[in-house]
N, C-alpha and C positions, 0 to 999 in steps of 0.2 A: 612429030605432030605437025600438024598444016597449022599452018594461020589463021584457017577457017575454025572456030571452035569444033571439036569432038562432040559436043553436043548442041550443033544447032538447029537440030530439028526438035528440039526440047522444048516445051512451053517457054510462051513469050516472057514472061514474068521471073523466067530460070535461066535465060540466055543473058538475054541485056544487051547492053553495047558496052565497047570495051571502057575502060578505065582509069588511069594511070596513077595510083596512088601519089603517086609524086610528085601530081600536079594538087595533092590537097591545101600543099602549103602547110605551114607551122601556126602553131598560137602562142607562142613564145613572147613574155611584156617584151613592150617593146622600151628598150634601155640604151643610153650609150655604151660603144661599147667598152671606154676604159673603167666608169662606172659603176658597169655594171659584173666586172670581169668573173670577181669572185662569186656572184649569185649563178652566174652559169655552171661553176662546177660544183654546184651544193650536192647533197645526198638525196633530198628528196626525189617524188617522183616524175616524172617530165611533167606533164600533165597537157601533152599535146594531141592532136587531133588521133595519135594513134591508141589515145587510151578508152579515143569511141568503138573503131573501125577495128581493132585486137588482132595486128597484122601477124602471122605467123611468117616463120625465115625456116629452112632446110637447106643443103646442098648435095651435090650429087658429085661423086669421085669420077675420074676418068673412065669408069668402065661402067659407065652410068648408073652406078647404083647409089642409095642410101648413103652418104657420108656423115651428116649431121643433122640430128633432128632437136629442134626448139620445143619447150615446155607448149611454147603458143601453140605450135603446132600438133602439137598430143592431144592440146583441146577443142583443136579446131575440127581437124580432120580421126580422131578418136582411135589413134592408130598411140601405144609408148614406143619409147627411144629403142628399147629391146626387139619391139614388134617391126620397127620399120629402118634400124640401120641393116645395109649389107643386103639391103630387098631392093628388087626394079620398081621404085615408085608408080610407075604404070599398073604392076600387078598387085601392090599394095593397096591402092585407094580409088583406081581409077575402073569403073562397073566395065565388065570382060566388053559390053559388045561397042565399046570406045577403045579397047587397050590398041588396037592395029594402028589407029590413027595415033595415040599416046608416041610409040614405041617409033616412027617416025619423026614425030616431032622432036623427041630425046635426041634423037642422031643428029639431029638438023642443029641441036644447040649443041652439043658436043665437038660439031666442026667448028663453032665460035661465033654462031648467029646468035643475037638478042630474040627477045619472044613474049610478047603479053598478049594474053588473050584468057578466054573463060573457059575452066577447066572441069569437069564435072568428078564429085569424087560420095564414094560412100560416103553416111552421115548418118548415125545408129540416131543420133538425137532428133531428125526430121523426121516427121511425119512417112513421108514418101520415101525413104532408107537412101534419100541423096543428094547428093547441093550442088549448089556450082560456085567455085573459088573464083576470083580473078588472082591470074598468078605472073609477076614478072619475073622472066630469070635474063640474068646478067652470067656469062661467060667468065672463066676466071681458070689461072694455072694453078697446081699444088706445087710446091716447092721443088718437085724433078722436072718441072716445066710440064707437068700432060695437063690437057687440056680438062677443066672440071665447071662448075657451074655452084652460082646461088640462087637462091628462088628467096621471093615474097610473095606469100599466099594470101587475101583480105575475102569472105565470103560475103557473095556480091549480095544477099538481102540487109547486111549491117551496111552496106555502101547505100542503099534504095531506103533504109530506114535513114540514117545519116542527112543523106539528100531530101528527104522530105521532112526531117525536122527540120532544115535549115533552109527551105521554102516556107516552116509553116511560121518560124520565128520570125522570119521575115518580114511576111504578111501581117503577123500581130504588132510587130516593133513599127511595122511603117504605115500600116492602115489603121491602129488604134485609134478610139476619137481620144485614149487617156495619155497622157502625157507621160513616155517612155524614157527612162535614162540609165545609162550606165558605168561604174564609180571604178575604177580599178582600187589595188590592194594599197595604194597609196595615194586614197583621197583626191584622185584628178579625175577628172568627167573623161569618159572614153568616148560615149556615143549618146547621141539623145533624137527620139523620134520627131517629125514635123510637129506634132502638135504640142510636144511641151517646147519647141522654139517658139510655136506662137502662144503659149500658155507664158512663159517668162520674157517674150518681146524682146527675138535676136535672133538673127539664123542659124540657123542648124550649126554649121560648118566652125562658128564662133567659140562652139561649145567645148572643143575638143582641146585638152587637159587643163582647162579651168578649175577653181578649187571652190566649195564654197561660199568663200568669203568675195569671192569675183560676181557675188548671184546674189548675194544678202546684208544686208545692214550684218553690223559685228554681233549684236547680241543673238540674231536670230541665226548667220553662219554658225556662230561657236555652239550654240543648239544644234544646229543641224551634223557639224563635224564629229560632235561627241556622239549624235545617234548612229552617224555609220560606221564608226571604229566600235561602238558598245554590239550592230549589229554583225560585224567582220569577223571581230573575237569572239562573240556568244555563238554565232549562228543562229537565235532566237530572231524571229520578225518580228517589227515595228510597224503598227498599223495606225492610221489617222493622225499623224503626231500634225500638230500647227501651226503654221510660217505664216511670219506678216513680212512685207516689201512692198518694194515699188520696182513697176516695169522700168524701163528706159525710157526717157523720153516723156514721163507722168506722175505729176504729182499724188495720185491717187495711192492710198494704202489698200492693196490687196494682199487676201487673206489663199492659202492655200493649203489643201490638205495632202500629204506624203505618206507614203510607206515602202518601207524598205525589207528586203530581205534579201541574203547571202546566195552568191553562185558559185558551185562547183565543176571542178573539170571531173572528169569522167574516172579516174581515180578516188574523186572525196579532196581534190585538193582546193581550198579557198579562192580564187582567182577576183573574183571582185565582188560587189553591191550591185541588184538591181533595184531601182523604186518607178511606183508612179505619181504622179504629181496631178491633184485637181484643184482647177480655180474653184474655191466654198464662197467669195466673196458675196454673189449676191445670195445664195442660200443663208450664209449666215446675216445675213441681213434680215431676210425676213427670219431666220429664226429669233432674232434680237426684235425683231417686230413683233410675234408672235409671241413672246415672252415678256414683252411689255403688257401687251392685250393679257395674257393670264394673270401679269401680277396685277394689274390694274379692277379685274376680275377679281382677285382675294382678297384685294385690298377693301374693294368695296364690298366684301360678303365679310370680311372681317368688322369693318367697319357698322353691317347690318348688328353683328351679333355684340362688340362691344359699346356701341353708342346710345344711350338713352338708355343705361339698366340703373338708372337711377333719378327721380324727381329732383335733384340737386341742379340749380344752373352752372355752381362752379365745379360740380362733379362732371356735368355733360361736356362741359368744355373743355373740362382735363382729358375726357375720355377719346375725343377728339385730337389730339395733340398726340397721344399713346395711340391711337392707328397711327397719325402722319408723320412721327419722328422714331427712329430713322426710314422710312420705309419706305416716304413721299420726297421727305425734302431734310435737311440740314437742321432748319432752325423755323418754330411757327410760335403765332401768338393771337389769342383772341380775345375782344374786348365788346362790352357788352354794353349798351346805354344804359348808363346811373341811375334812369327810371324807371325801367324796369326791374333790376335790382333792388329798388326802395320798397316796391310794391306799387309804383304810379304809374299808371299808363302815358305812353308818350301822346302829348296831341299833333295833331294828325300834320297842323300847319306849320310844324317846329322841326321837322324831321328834314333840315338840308345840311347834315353832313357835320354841321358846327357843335353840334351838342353834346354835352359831358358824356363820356366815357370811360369806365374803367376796365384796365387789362385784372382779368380773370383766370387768366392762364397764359403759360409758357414755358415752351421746351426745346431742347438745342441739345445737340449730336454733338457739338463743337467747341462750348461752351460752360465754364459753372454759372455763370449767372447770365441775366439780360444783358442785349445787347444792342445797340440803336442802328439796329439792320431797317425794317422798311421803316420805322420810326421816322427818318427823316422825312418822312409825308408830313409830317405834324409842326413844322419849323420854313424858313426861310432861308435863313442862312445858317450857319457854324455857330450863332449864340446861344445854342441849347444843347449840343451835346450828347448830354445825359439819356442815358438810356432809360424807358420806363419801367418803373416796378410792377411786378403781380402786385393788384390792389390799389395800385394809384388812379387818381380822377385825372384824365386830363382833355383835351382838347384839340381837334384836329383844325388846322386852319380854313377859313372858305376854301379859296381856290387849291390848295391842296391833291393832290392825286387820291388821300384817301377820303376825305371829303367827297370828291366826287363819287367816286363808289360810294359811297353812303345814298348819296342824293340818286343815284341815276339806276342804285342797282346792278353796275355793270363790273364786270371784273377791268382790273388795271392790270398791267406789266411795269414793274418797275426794273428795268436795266441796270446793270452792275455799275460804277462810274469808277474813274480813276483816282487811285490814293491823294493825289493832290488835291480833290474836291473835298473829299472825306476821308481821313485816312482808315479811321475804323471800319466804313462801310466799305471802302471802296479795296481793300486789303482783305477782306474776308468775301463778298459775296458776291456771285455768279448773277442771279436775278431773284424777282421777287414778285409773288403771286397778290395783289390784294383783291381778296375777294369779300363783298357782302353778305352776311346771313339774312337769307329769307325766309319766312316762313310765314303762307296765308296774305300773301300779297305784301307785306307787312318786315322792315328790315330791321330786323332785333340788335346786329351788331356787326363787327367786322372781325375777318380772318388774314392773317398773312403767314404765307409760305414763303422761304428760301433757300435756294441753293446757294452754296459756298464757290467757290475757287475751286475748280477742276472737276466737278458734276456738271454734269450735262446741262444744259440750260432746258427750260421749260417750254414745250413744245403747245399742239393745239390739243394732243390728247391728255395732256396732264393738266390743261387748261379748264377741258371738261370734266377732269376725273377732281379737281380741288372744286367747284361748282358743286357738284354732286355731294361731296363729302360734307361743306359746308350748308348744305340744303338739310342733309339727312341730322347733321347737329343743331342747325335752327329751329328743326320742325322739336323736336328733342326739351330745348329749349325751352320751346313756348308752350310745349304740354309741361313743361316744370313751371313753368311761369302761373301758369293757368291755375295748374294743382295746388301752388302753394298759394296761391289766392284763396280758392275753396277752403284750402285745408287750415289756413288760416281764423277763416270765419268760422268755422267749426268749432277750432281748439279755443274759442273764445267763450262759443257756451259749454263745450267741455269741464273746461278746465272752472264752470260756475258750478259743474255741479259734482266736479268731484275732486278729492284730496289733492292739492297743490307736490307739483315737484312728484319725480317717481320715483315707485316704492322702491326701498332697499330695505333688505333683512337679514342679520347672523345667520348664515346656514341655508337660505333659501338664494334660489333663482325665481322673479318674481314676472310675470309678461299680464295687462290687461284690458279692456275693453270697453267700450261704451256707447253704444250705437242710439241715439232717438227714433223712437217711431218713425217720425216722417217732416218735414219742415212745416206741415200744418197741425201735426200732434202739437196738445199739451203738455207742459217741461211735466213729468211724471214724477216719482218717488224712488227710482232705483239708485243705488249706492254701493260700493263699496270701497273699503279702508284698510289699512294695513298700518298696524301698533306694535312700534316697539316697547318690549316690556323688559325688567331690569332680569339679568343673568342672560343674556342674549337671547331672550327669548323672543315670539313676536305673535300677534293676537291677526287671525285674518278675518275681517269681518264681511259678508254681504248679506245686502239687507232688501226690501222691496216695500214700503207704502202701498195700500190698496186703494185706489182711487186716483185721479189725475187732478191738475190744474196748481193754482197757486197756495193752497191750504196743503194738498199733498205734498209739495214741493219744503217748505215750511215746517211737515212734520215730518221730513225724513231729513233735514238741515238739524230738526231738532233732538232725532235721536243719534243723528249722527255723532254729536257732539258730546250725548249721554254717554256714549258706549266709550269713545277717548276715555273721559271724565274716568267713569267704573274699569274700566282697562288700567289707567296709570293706578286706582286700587289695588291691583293684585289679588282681585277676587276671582274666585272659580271661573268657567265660564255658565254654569247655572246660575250662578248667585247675577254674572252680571245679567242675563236675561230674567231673572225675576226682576232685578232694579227695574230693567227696561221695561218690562211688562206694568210697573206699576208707573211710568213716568207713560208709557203710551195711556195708560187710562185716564191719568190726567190731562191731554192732551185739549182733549173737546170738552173741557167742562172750565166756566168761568173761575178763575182764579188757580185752575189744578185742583182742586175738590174731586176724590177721588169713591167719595161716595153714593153721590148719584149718578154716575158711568158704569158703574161694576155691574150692578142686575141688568140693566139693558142691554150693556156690552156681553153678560155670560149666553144670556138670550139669545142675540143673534147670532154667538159663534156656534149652540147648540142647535141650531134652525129655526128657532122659534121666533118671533116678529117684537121688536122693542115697542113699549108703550107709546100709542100714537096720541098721546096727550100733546093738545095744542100749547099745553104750558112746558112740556120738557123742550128748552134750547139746550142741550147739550148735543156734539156730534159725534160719535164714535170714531174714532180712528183705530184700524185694526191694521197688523206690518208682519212679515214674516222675517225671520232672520237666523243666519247660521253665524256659532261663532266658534272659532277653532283657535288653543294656543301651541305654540308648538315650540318645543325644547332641543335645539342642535345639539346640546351636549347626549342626554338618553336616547334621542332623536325617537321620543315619544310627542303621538300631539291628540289632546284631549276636545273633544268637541261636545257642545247641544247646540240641539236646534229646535225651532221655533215655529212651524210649520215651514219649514222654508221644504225648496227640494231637497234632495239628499247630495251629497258631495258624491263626486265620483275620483275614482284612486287610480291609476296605473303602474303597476309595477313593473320594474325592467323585466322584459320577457314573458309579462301576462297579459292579457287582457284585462280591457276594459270593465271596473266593479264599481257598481252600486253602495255606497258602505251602507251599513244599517244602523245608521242615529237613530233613535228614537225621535219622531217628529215632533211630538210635542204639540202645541196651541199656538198658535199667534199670537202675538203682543198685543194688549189692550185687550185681552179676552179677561183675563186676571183670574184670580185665585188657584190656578192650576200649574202645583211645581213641575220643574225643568229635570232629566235627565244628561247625563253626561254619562260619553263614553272616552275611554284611554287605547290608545293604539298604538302601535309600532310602527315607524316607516323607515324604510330601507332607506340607504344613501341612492340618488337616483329616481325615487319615485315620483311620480306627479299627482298632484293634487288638482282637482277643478271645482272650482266656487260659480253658481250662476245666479239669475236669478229666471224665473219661469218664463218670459217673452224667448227666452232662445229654444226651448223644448217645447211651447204650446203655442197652440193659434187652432182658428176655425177650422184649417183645415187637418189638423189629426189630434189627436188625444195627447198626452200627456206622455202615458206609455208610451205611444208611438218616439215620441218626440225623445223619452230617455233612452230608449233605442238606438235612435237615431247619432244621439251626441255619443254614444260607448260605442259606433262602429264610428263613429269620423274618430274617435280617439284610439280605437285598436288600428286603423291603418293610415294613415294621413301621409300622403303618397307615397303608399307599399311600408311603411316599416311601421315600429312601434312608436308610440307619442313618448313614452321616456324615454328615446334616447332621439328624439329630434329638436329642434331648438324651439324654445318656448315664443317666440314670436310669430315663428313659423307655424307652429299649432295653432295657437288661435285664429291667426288668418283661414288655414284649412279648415276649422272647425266652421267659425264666421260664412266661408264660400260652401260648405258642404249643407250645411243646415239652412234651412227657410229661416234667415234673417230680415227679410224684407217686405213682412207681412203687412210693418207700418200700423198693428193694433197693440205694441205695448214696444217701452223701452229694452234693453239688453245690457246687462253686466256679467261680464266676462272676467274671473280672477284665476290667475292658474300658475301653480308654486310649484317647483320643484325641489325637492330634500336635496340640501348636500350634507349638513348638519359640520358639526368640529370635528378636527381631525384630532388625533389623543396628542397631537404635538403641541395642541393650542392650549392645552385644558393641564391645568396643576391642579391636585385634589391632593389634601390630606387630612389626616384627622388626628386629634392632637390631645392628651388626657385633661383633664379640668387641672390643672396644675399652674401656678409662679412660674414654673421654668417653660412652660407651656408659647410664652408671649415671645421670650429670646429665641425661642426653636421656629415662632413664627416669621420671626422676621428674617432670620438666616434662609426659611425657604423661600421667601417672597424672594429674596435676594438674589438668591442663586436660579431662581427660575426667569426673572427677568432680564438674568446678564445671560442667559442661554437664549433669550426671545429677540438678542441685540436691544433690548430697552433700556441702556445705563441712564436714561437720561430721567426716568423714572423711578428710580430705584431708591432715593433717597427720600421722598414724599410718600411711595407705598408702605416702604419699612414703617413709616410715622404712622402710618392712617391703620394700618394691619395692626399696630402696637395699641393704636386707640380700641378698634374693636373687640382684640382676643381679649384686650383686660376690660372691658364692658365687659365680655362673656364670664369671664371668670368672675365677676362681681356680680351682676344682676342675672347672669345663665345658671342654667342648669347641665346638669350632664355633659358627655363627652362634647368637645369642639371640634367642628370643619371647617378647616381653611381652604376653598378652592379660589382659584384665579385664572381668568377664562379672557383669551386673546381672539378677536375680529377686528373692525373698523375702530373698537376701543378697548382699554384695560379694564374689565371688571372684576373686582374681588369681592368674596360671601365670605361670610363667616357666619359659621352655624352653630345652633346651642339649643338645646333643651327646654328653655325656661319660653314660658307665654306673656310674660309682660314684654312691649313694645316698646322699644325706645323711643325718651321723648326730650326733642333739644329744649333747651330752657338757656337762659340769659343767667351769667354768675356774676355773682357781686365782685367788689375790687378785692373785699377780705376772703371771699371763699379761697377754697386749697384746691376742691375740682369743679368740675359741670362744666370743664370746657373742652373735654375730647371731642363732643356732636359738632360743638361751632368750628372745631379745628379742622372735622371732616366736608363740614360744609363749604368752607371758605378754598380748601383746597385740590378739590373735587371738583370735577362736572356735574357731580350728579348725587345722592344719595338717598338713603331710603330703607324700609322692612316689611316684611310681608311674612304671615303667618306659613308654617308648614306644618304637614301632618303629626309631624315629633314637637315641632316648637315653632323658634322662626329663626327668620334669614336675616342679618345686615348687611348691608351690599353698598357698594362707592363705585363710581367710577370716572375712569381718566381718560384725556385725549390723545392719542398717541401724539409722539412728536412729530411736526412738520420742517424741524430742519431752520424753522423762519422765527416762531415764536419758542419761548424758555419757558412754557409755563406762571404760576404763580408762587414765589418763592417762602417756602415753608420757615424760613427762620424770619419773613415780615410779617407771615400769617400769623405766628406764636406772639409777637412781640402786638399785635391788633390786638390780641385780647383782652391787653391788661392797659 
C-alpha cells in the first residue's frame, strides 16, 4: 500500500487526515510515582482515552498473512479469529477495487517500513457496507528473526466523534456564564472554568488541587466534602445544596448554590466529581425580601381575622399580643389609659403622655413572666427595676420616650443598651417598638414590641407593619369601648325589669332576652322568670301585661311576684294561673275587691263593652301568660296557658312545632278554669317561651309571624336549633325576625332539655315497716359514698331517719325514698297518707316534735307538696365547697333542748 490512502477519493467525511493515536495521550491520575506504585498495577480497568476510541491490535506473520487477531478487532472490523487468521488481510476486509493498492502497501511494510495512514475496510454494521480505519503498523521479527508486523486499527468516525466531544466540552467548560469545576477521586480540585474563578474570587490557575476546606469556612467545607464523597460513592446527583463564605479579599457573606454529580471514564469507571456553582446571594435576598412582604401580608390578614372578635378591651388586647408573639417580635405589651377602662372619658386637655395607665396585656416567646424590657421608658434611673404587672396602674414619666409617643402620636425606637446600664434589659433585648394606639384621631393607649438578642432588629417595614396592627387593635378597642358604654346603659334598665342574676336550672340549658320597643317607648309589661321548685324541678314562666306605661309596668312587677309566691306552693300550674287570674282581677279595683272587676272584666274579654258609668273607678288589667314545670328526673314538663302564644318545641332532628296548649283566657278575665297539658321531652330538645312583639306587628299577622319564628328555628345557619348553642339561637332568631318594629317590647326564653342522668338519681321504695328506717339510711349511705359526698353522709343518714319515721307514723302505704344529685342534694320521701307535715315548737318535757326543727336547722331547705297518691317531704343540702363544714348535727340535736 502507498502512503496515499486507498481510498482517497472517498467522501470527504470517510477519508480525513491522518491521525496518530499515540499522540492522544493518556488520562491516567496523576500520582507520584513511588506513591502511587501499587495503584498502577491494580486489576481494574484502565480507563484511558482508549476505552473511548476501542483501538483494535492484529499482526501479520512474515508471509503477510493473518497471524493474530484481537477480540477488538472482531468487533471492529466484523471479521472472528477463525475467519481472519491464515488470510491476506487485504482480501479479508479491505473492498476488491482498493486490494492492488492494499497488497503493495503489505510489501512495503514487510521490508521494514512503518505506515499510518486511512484504510478502508467492510463494515456489515454501516450504513454504506464500509468504513475507514486509521491504522498504524509498526514492523517487528518473530522469533526465527523474519521479518512480521503489528498493526493498531481505531475507526476514524469514533476519532471525529471523540474530537468533537472534546471541542464541545471545551466550549461549555470555558464559555459557560455557570461556574464549572472539577473534583478528582480524591477530593482535590483538578480544574475549574473562568467564571467560577471569578464566582469564588481567585484565578483560575490557583485552583488546581485545592481541597475544600482551602475555598470555605470549616462548617460549610466539611458540608461540602461529605456531599462529594456521598456523591462519588452513590453516583446519585446532588442538586442546589447551600454554601455560605466569603471571597478573598471581603467581608461580605455570600450565599451560593452547587450541584454535583459523578464522571465516568468510558468503561463506567469513577474518575471524579463535576459541579456547578452559582452566586444565589442577591436572589436570595430578595427572596428573604419577598418573604418578608408575604409574611407581613399574613400577618396582617391574620391579624384582620383574629383582632376585634370580641367587645372585651382586655380580650382585644390579648388578641393583639397572640398575632404578634412569636410571629412579629420576642416580647409585647399593651396598656390602656385607666379612664377608659373605668368607663370615663379621657379629657381632651390631659392627654400628654403622663396619665395613669394600666398594662392589660402581655406576652413573651422568652420569658414566664414580665419583664422590664421597654418599661424602662417609665423610670430615670435604676431605682425602679421592677417589671410591670398585667393589671398594674402606673405611670410613664413626662419626658420619657413613652410619654412622648403618647403625646405626639408618633412611634419611637428604643435601641438595645449595654448590660452595664441595665443588665436585665440590656442582656436580653435587640430593640424595641413603642408604638401609640389610635383610633378616630384619639390615643387610647400604648403598644410595645421587642426583639431579643440575635433577631434581627426592627427595620422601616416592620415599623409600618406594628403601626398598622396597632391601629387595627385601637380601632377594636374603642368599638369595645363604645359598646360597653351603650351596653351598659341598657343592662341598667334591663336588668329593672327583669329577674336579677342568670337563670340556672336542674336539667336545663337556659339562654334569653329582652329587647324595648324603642328608647322613646313606654317601660311596657313583658317578663319573664324562671323558678326553681323542690325535687330539681323548675317552673318557666312568661308573661305579657296588656297596655303600656307606669300602671302596666306595676302590674306585671306585681304579678310577677304572685307567680314566685304560688310557684314555691307547689301547685299545679293551672291552680297557679287561676290564683293569678284572681289576683289580676283584683289589680284595678280599690283595695283588691274582686267583685266589681269580674262582670266588666268578663265583658270585655267576651267583646262586649264594660259599663261606661261615670261612677265605676275601677281599671281592668288584663295579662296573658304561659306557665310550664318541668321534671329532669321523668323529664316530663306539664304546661297551661293563659292566652298567651303557644310554646314552640324542637326536637333533635325535627322540625320546628307548635305544641297545642290549650290557650285558655287571659288573666283578669276570671271565672274561666285553666287546662294543663303533660308531655315528654327528649334529652336535647329545645323549648321557646315568647311573648307576642316578636311574632306580631302591623306589618304581618300573627300566623305570619308563627311562621316565621318555626323557620328561623328549623334552620338557624343551615342546621337544626337543637343542636346549636342556645345563645347563638336567640341571636339568629332576634336578627331573622322583624325585631325592630319598636310597637311592643320582646321576651325571649329558650330551654333546652338535658334533664338527670340515672347516675344522679337513687330511687327506692321501701315497705311501711320499723326495719324500713335502718334499710333507709344504709342506702342513703351508700349512695352518697358512690356520689364521693362523705362529707354529707352523716346529716342525711339523720334527716332520712327523721322523715321515713314521720312516714311510718303519720304516712300511709308503701314509702319512696329518692335522692336526686345537681347543684344540690335533694332527698324525697314519699308516703300515702294526705296529712302535711307541720313543724311545731316542743316543750322541754315533750319525748318528740323535734324531728321538723332538726330538718330545719340542718338543711338548706325543706318543705311538702301534695301528690296524686299522697305527698312528698323533701330537704335539702348544699354540696360541699371544700371551704365551708357545714352546720354540725351533734350542736343542732343539743339546740333543741
Amino acid at each position: 500500500m502507498s502512503e496515499k490512502p486507498a481510498g482517497a477519493d472517498m467522501p470527504e467525511e470517510a477519508v480525513g487526515s491522518q491521525v496518530s493515536p499515540a499522540s492522544q495521550g493518556s488520562s491516567l491520575p496523576d500520582m507520584s510515582p513511588m506513591s502511587s506504585m501499587s495503584a498502577v498495577w491494580q486489576s481494574s480497568p484502565p480507563g484511558s482515552i482508549y476505552d473511548y476510541i476501542k483501538v483494535a491490535s492484529f499482526a501479520l506473520g512474515p508471509d503477510g498473512r493473518i497471524a493474530q487477531w484481537s477480540e477488538r478487532a472482531a468487533e471492529l472490523l466484523g471479521l472472528t479469529a477463525h475467519q481472519a487468521i491464515g488470510k491476506d488481510p487485504v482480501e479479508a476486509f479491505v473492498p476488491p477495487e482498493y486490494q492492488e493498492t492494499g497488497h503493495r502497501a503489505v510489501a512495503d511494510i514487510l521490508d521494514g517500513r512503518e505506515w499510518t495512514g486511512l484504510v478502508p475496510y467492510r463494515s456489515p454494521r454501516s450504513p454504506s457496507g464500509h468504513g475507514i480505519a486509521e491504522v498504524y503498523v509498526m514492523p517487528a521479527q518473530d522469533e526465527t528473526g523474519k521479518r512480521s508486523a503489528l498493526c493498531i486499527a481505531v475507526d476514524v468516525s469514533a476519532l471525529r466523534g471523540l474530537e468533537t466531544d472534546l471541542a464541545s466540552s471545551q466550549a461549555v467548560f470555558g464559555q459557560s456564564p455557570l461556574g464549572f469545576f472539577l473534583f478528582g477521586t480524591d477530593l482535590r480540585m483538578l480544574r475549574v472554568n473562568e467564571r467560577f474563578a471569578k464566582v469564588f474570587g481567585r484565578p483560575a490557575e490557583e485552583y488546581r488541587g485545592v481541597t475544600p476546606h482551602d475555598l470555605l469556612p470549616r462548617g460549610e467545607a466539611d458540608r461540602l466534602a461529605a456531599a462529594l464523597r456521598q456523591v462519588l460513592d452513590s453516583g446519585q446527583a446532588l442538586t442546589d445544596m447551600p454554601l455560605m463564605g466569603q471571597t478573598p479579599g471581603s467581608t461580605d457573606r455570600r450565599r451560593w448554590s452547587v450541584s454535583l454529580y459523578r464522571l465516568h471514564s468510558g468503561s463506567g469507571r469513577p474518575i471524579g466529581i463535576a459541579g456547578l456553582a452559582t452566586d444565589v446571594t442577591g436572589r436570595r435576598r430578595a427572596e428573604q425580601e419577598a418573604a418578608g412582604v408575604r409574611r407581613n401580608l399574613a400577618l396582617l390578614n391574620e391579624a384582620g381575622a383574629r383582632i376585634g372578635t370580641s367587645l372585651d378591651l382586655e380580650t382585644t388586647a390579648r388578641e393583639l399580643l397572640d398575632v404578634a408573639v412569636p410571629q412579629f417580635c420576642d416580647l409585647a405589651s399593651v396598656d390602656l389609659y385607666q379612664g377608659l377602662l373605668s368607663g370615663d372619658e379621657t379629657p381632651p386637655g390631659l392627654a400628654d403622655g403622663s396619665a395613669e395607665l394600666r398594662r392589660v396585656a402581655f406576652a413573651s416567646a422568652v420569658s414566664d413572666g414580665p419583664v422590664a424590657f421597654g418599661d424602662i421608658c417609665r423610670v430615670n434611673t435604676a431605682e425602679d427595676p421592677k417589671p410591670i404587672q398585667v393589671g398594674e396602674v402606673h405611670r410613664y414619666p413626662f419626658n420619657s420616650l413613652c410619654a412622648h409617643a403618647l403625646r405626639t402620636a408618633q412611634v419611637r425606637v428604643v435601641p438595645g443598651r449595654d448590660g452595664s446600664e441595665n443588665l436585665e434589659f440590656g442582656a436580653m433585648l435587640q430593640s424595641t417598638l413603642v408604638v401609640p394606639m389610635v383610633a378616630r384621631d384619639t390615643v387610647v393607649g400604648l403598644a410595645q414590641f421587642s426583639r431579643t438578642k440575635g433577631s434581627e432588629p426592627f427595620g422601616e417595614r416592620d415599623r409600618a407593619l406594628a403601626v398598622e396592627l396597632a391601629a387595627r387593635a385601637a380601632v377594636s378597642i374603642d368599638n369595645a369601648r363604645l359598646y360597653r358604654r351603650e351596653h351598659e346603659r341598657a343592662l341598667i334598665l334591663q336588668r329593672s325589669l327583669l329577674p336579677p342574676g342568670d337563670p340556672e336550672a336542674a336539667g336545663l340549658d337556659i339562654a334569653c332576652r329582652y329587647l324595648p320597643g324603642n328608647a322613646a317607648t313606654e317601660v311596657g309589661g313583658d317578663w319573664f322568670d324562671v323558678i326553681e321548685l323542690p325535687g330539681h324541678r323548675t317552673a318557666l314562666v312568661v308573661g305579657d301585661v296588656m297596655g303600656r306605661g307606669l300602671r302596666a309596668a306595676v302590674a306585671m312587677g306585681e304579678l310577677r311576684t304572685a307567680v314566685r309566691t304560688l310557684a314555691l306552693l307547689d301547685l299545679e300550674p293551672a291552680e297557679v294561673l287561676s290564683a293569678l287570674d284572681e289576683i289580676a282581677l283584683g289589680l284595678g279595683t280599690p283595695g283588691g275587691s274582686h267583685a266589681g272587676a269580674r262582670p266588666g272584666s268578663r265583658a270585655l274579654a267576651r267583646g262586649g263593652q264594660a259599663a261606661e258609668d261615670s261612677s265605676d273607678l275601677t281599671e281592668v288589667y288584663l295579662a296573658t301568660c304561659v306557665y310550664a314545670v318541668y321534671d329532669p328526673v321523668t323529664r316530663r314538663c306539664t304546661f297551661a296557658n293563659a292566652g298567651h302564644p303557644p310554646p314552640v318545641l324542637v326536637e333533635p332532628g325535627e322540625n320546628a312545632l307548635l305544641m297545642e296548649v290549650p290557650p285558655g283566657m287571659p288573666l283578669g278575665v276570671g271565672g274561666e278554669p285553666f287546662e294543663e297539658i303533660e308531655v315528654e321531652l327528649p334529652d336535647g330538645a329545645l323549648l321557646a317561651l315568647y311573648t307576642d312583639g316578636l311574632v306580631e306587628s302591623r306589618d304581618h299577622t300573627l300566623d305570619e309571624g308563627l311562621q316565621a319564628l318555626r323557620s328561623a328555628l328549623d334552620t338557624p345557619d343551615g342546621g337544626n336549633a337543637a343542636a346549636g348553642s342556645l345563645e347563638d339561637v336567640c341571636d339568629h332568631v332576634l336578627s331573622t325576625l322583624d325585631t325592630h318594629h319598636g310597637e311592643d317590647d320582646i321576651a325571649l326564653l329558650m330551654a333546652r332539655m338535658q334533664g338527670l342522668s340515672a347516675e344522679s338519681v337513687g330511687d327506692w321504695h321501701l315497705p311501711s315497716a320499723p326495719q324500713s328506717v335502718g334499710r333507709a339510711r344504709e342506702l342513703a349511705r351508700e349512695q352518697l359514698e358512690s356520689w364521693g359526698l362523705d362529707g354529707l353522709v352523716d346529716t342525711t343518714e339523720l334527716l332520712v331517719s327523721e322523715l321515713v319515721t314521720n312516714a311510718l307514723r303519720y304516712g300511709e302505704g308503701e314509702i319512696r325514698l329518692r335522692l336526686l344529685l345537681d347543684r344540690t342534694l335533694v332527698c324525697e320521701v314519699w308516703d300515702g297518707g294526705l296529712v302535711q307535715p307541720r313543724r311545731r315548737r316542743a316543750r322541754d318535757t315533750d319525748e318528740g316534735g323535734r324531728g321538723l326543727q332538726l330538718v330545719g336547722l340542718l338543711s338548706a331547705g325543706w318543705g311538702s307538696r301534695r301528690t296524686p297518691l299522697g305527698k312528698t317531704v323533701w330537704f335539702e343540702l348544699a354540696l360541699p365547697d371544700g371551704q365551708s363544714s357545714g352546720p354540725d348535727s351533734v350542736e343542732a340535736l343539743l339546740s333543741l333542748w
